[in-house]
Each structure stands twice: as structure tokens, then as C-alpha cells.
KEKE-3310 file (N, C-alpha, C; in steps of 0.2 Angstrom, whole numbers, plus 5000, padded with zeros to 4 digits):
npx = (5527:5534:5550:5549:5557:5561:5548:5546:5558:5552:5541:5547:5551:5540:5528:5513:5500:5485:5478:5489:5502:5519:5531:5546:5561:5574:5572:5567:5575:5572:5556:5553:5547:5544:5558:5565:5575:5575:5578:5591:5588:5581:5565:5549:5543:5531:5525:5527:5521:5508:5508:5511:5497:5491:5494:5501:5512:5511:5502:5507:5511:5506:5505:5512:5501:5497:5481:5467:5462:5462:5476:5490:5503:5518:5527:5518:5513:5500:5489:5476:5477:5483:5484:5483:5488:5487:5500:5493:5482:5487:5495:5482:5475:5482:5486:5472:5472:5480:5492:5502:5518:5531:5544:5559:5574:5584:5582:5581:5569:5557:5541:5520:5507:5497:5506:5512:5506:5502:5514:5515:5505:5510:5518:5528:5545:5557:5565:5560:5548:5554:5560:5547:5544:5556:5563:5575:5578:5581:5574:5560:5561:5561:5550:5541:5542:5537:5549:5552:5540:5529:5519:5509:5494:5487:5469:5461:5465)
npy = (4922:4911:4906:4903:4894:4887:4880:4873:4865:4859:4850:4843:4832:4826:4811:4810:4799:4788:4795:4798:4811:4808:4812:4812:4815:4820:4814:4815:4802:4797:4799:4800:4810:4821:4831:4849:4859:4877:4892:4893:4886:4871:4864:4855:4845:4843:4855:4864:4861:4863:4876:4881:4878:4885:4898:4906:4907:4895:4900:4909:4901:4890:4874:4863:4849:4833:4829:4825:4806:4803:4802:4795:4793:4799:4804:4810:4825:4828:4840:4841:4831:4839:4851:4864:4866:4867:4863:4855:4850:4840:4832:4825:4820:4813:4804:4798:4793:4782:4782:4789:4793:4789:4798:4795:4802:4793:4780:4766:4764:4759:4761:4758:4768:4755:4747:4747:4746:4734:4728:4730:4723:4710:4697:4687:4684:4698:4698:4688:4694:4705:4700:4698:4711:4716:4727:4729:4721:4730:4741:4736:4734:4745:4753:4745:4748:4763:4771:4776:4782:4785:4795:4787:4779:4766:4760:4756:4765)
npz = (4903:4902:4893:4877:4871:4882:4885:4876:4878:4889:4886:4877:4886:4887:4886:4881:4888:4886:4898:4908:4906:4906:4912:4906:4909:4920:4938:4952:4965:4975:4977:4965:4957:4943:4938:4933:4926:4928:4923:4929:4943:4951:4948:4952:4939:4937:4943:4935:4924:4928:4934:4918:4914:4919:4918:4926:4941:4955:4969:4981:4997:4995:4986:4971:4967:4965:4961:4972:4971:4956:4951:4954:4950:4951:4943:4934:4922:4920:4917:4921:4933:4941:4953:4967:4981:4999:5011:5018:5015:5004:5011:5019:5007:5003:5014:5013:5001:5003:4997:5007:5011:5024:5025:5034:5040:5046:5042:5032:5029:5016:5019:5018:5026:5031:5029:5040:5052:5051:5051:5067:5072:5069:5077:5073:5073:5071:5061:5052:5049:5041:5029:5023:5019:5014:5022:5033:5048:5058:5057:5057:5071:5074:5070:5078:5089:5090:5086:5072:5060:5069:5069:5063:5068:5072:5065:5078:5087)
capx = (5530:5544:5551:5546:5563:5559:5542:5546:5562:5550:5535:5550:5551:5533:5526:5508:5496:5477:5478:5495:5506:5523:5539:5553:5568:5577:5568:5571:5578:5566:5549:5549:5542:5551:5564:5566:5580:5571:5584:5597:5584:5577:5559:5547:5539:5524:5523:5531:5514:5502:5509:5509:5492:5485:5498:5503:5515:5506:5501:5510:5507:5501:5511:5507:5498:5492:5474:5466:5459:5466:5481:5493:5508:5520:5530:5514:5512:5493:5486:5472:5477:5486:5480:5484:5483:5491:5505:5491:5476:5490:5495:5476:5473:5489:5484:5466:5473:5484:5496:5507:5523:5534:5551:5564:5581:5591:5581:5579:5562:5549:5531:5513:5503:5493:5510:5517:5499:5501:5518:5515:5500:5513:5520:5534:5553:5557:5571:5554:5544:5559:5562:5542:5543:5560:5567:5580:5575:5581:5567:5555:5560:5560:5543:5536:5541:5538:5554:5547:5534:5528:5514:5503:5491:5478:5462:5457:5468)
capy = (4920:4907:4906:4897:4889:4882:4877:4869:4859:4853:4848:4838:4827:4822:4807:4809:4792:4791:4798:4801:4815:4806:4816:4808:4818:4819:4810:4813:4796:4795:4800:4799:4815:4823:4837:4851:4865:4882:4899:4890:4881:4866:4863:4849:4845:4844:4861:4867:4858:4866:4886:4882:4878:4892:4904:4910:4905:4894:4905:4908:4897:4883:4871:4859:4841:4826:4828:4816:4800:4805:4799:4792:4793:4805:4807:4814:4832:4830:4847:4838:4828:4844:4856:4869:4864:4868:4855:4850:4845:4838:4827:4823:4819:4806:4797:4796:4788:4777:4786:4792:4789:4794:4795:4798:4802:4789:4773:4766:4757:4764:4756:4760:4767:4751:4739:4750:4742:4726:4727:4732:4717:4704:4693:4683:4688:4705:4696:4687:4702:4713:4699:4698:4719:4719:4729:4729:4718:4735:4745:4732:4733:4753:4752:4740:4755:4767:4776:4777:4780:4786:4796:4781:4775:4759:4760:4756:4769)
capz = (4910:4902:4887:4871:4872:4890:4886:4870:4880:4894:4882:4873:4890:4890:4885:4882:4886:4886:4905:4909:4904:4908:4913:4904:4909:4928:4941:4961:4966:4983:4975:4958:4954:4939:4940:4927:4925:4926:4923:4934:4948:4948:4948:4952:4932:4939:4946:4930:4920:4933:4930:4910:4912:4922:4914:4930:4947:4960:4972:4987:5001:4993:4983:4966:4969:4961:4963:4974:4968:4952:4948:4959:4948:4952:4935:4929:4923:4914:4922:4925:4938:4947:4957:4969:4989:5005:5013:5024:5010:5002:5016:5020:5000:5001:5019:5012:4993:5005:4996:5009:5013:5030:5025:5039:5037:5048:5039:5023:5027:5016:5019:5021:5032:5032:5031:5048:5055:5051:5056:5074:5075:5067:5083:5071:5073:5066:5056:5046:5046:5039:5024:5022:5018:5011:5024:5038:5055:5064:5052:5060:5078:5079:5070:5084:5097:5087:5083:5068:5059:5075:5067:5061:5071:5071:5068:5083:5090)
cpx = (5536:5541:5549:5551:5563:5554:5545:5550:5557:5543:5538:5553:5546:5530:5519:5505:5488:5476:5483:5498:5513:5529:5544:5561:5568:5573:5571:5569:5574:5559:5549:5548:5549:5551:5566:5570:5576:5576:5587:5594:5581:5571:5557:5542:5532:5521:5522:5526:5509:5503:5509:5502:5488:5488:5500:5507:5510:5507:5504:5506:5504:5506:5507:5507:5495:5484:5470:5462:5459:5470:5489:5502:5514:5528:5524:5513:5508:5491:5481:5472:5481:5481:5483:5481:5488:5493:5500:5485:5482:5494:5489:5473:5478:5487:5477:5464:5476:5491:5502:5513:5530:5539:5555:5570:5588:5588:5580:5571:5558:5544:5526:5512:5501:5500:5515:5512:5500:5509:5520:5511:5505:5517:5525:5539:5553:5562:5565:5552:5549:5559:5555:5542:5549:5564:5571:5577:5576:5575:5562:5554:5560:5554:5538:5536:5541:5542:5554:5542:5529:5520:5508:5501:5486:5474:5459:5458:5464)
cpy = (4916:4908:4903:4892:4884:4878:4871:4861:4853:4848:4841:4831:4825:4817:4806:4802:4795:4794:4800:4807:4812:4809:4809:4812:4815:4816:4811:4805:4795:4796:4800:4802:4818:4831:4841:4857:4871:4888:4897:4887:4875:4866:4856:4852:4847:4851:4864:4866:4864:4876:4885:4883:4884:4900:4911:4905:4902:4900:4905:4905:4892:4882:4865:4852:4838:4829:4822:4812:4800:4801:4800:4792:4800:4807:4811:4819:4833:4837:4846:4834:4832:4848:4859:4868:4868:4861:4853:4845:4841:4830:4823:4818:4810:4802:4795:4792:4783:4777:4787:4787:4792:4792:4799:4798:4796:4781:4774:4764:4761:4759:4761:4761:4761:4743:4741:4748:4738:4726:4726:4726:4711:4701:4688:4688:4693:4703:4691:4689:4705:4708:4699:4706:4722:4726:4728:4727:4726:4740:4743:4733:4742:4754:4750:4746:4760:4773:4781:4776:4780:4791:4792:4778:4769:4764:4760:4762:4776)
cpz = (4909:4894:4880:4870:4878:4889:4882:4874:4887:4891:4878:4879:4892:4885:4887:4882:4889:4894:4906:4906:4907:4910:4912:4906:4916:4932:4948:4962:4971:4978:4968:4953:4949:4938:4935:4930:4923:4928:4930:4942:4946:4952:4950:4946:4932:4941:4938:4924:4922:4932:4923:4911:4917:4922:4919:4938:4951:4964:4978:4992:4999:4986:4975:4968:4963:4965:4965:4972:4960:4949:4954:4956:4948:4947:4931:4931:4919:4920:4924:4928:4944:4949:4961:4974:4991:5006:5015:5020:5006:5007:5016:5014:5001:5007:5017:5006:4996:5002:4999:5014:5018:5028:5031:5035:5040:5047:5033:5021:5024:5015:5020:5025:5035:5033:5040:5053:5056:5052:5063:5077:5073:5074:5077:5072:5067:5060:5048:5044:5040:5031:5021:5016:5013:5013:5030:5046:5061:5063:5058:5067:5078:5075:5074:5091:5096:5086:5076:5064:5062:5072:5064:5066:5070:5070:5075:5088:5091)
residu = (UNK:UNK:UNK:UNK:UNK:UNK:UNK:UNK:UNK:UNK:UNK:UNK:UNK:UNK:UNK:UNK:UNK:UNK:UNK:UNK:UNK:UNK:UNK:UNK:UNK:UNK:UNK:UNK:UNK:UNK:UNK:UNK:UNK:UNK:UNK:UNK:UNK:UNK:UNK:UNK:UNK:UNK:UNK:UNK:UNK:UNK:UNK:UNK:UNK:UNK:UNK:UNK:UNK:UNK:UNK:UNK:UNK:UNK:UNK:UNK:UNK:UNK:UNK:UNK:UNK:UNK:UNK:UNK:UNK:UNK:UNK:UNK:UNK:UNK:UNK:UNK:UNK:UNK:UNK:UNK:UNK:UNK:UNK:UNK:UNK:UNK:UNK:UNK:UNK:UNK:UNK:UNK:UNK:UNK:UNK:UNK:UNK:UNK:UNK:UNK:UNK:UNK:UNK:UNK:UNK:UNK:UNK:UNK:UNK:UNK:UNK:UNK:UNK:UNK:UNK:UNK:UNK:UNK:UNK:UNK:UNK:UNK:UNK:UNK:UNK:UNK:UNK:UNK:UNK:UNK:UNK:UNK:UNK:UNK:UNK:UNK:UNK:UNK:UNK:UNK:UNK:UNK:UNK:UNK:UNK:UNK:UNK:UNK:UNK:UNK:UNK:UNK:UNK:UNK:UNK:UNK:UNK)
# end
């Protein structure tokens, strides 16, 4: 399926730990997850782990995952903490690890499900909030009206 020359280079950016498999090369700047050069595409490493070990392409329709309650780290390429979902178990797996994270395109504010809760219950000035979380009082105030972030809801809800 790949080369012994591919394999060999991507084996040469892992750093095995008693749990982890580490991806030491590229790294996507948002997520973390790490990025390998594959016959002129780039790949997520992880996936790149997940077809070595089942010695065949995921399968269409369904994409490679951390597996849930597993392992949380998304540099890691152990193949036993991957697996083989659809987008939607893969969403479900990440809001049920607390995991998951809404990123928009026209903010920077990245938080939790559970810190975009406690945001919306928080009654001090968005300019308090915002240095509390380490993001932007405007983050804060289009969080409280849901601009975004608009798919989280309370508990109670």
C-alpha cells in the first residue's frame, strides 16, 4: 500500500511513550493533530498510523478518530487509540470526552462546551469574563447571544 521509504520516514517522526505514540514532525496550528506528506498530499498522521495498522485505506465514508475515552491527545498515532467512525460518532465521542471544540471562522475565542455555559450564566462585565478565559470582551458578548457557539446548549435546556 506505501512504500518502505514512506513508512520508514513516518516511523522516523514518532516518539513512542508507554501510552502515546507521539507525532514529532508537522503539526496543524489549530488542532494539533500531526500532518505527514504522502505522494505530494498531506495527510492527517493519525490516519497515516490507522491504514498502516489495518494494512488497508479507511474506508470510505468514515474518517480516522481518537477513540473515545482513550486518549485525548491529538499528536498521537498509537493505533490503539484510533479507529474508524463517521463525522457524527466522532462529534458525539468529542462532546461526550468534553473534548469538543466549535471553531468559527470570524473569532479567535476557542473554549469549551462547559466554559460557553458558564459564560452565558456569568452576570460580571464581558471585559472581566473575556480576561477570566483569555479571550476578546467581543468573543464574550457574541457568546451571551449566541452568535457563536450557537450550538451549545445548558443542561437545562
Amino acid at each position: 500500500m506505501y512504500s518502505k521509504e514512506l513508512i520508514e520516514r513516518f516511523w522516523s517522526r514518532v516518539e513512542k511513550t508507554d501510552t502515546c505514540w507521539l507525532w514529532t514532525g508537522c503539526k496543524n496550528k489549530r488542532t494539533g493533530h500531526g500532518m505527514f506528506g504522502v505522494n505530494g498530499r498531506t495527510m492527517g498522521a493519525y490516519r497515516f498510523s490507522l491504514e498502516l495498522h489495518l494494512g488497508r485505506p479507511v474506508r470510505e465514508g468514515l474518517i480516522a478518530a481518537h477513540a473515545p475515552k482513550i486518549c485525548h491527545n491529538p499528536s498521537c498515532v498509537n493505533p490503539a487509540h484510533l479507529r474508524e467512525a463517521t463525522y457524527r460518532d466522532n462529534l458525539l465521542d468529542r462532546i461526550e470526552d468534553g473534548t469538543h471544540v466549535e471553531i468559527h471562522r470570524f473569532h479567535k475565542a476557542i473554549v469549551t462546551d462547559d466554559q460557553v455555559r458558564a459564560i452565558r450564566k456569568d452576570t460580571r462585565s464581558s471585559r472581566v469574563i473575556a480576561k477570566d478565559y483569555g479571550i476578546s470582551h467581543t468573543s464574550v458578548a457574541n457568546i451571551k447571544k449566541r452568535s457563536i457557539y450557537a450550538s451549545v446548549i445548558s443542561h437545562t435546556e
